[in-house]
N, C-alpha and C positions, 0 to 999 in steps of 0.2 A: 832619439826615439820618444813618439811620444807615451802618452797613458793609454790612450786605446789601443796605441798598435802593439804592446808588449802582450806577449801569449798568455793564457792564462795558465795559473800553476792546477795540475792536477787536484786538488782539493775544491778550489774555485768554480771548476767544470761541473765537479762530482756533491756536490754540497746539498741542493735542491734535487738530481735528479735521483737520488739512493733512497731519500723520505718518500719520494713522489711514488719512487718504484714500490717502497715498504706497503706503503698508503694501498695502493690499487691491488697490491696481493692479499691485502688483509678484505675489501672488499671483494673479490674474485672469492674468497675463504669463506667471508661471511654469506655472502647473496649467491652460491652457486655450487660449490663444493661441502661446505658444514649440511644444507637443505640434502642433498643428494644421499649424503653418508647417512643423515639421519632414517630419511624415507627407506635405504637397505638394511641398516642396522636397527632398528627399533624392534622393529617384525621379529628377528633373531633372539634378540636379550629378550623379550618376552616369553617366543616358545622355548628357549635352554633353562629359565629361572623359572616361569609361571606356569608352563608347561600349558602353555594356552597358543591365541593368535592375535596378533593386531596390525589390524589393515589401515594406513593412512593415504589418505585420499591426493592429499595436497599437504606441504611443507613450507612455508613461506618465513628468511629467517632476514633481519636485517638490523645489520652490525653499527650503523649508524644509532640508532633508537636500542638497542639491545633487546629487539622483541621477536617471539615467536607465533606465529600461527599455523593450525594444525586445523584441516580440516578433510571431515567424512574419516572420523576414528571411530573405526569399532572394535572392540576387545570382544573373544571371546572364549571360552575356559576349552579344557583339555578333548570335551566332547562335543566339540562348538558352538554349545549354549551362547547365546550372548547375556555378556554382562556386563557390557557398557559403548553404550553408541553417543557419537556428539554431531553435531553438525559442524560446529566451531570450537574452536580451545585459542584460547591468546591470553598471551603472557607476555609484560612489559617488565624487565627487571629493573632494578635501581641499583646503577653501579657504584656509587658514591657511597652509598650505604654498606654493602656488601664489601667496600673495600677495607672500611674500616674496623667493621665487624667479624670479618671473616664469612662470613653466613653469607648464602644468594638469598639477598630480598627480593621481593616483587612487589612493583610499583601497582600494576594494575593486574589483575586475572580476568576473566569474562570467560565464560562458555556460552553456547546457543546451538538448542535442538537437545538436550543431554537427556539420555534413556536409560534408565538403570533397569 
């Protein structure tokens, strides 16, 4: 028998395709499911803690780069004043940093359009 034709053992098979599968659910997590949950739940943690409203336009989160963007946010207090509109919000964290300090740093911030 030679090398190629002996089967391979379970481990051999399974080695590549169990990261591969890990890989593609972390991005399915990050670019599709995390954007999702936020855009439902932001709104919420707002009105139960600030007793306000916040409308987000667009979610856009990618696990690659570790960055978020956030656009058409507008806060507004208990009796819908607004008290705070953006066009834009992005945040680029720095996981390196953050790992060894414990702390979420951020590499870059930018707002654009921001109304107080």
């Amino acid at each position: 028998m030679s090398a190629s034709s002996r089967p391979k053992r379970f481990w051999q098979r399974w080695i590549f395709r169990i990261p591969a599968a890990l890989f593609l659910l972390y991005l399915l997590l990050g670019f599709v499911i995390v954007p999702l949950a936020v855009k439902v739940a932001a709104p919420r943690v707002v009105d139960t803690t600030l007793a306000g409203s916040l409308r987000l336009g667009w979610v856009w989160m990618n696990p690659l780069t570790f960055s978020v963007t956030l656009r058409g946010v507008e806060l507004s207090d208990a009796g819908g004043a607004p008290v705070l509109a953006a066009e834009r919000l992005h945040a680029n964290a720095d996981p390196v940093a953050s790992l060894f300090t414990g702390e979420l740093r951020a590499a870059e911030l930018s707002v654009r359009g921001l109304v107080l």
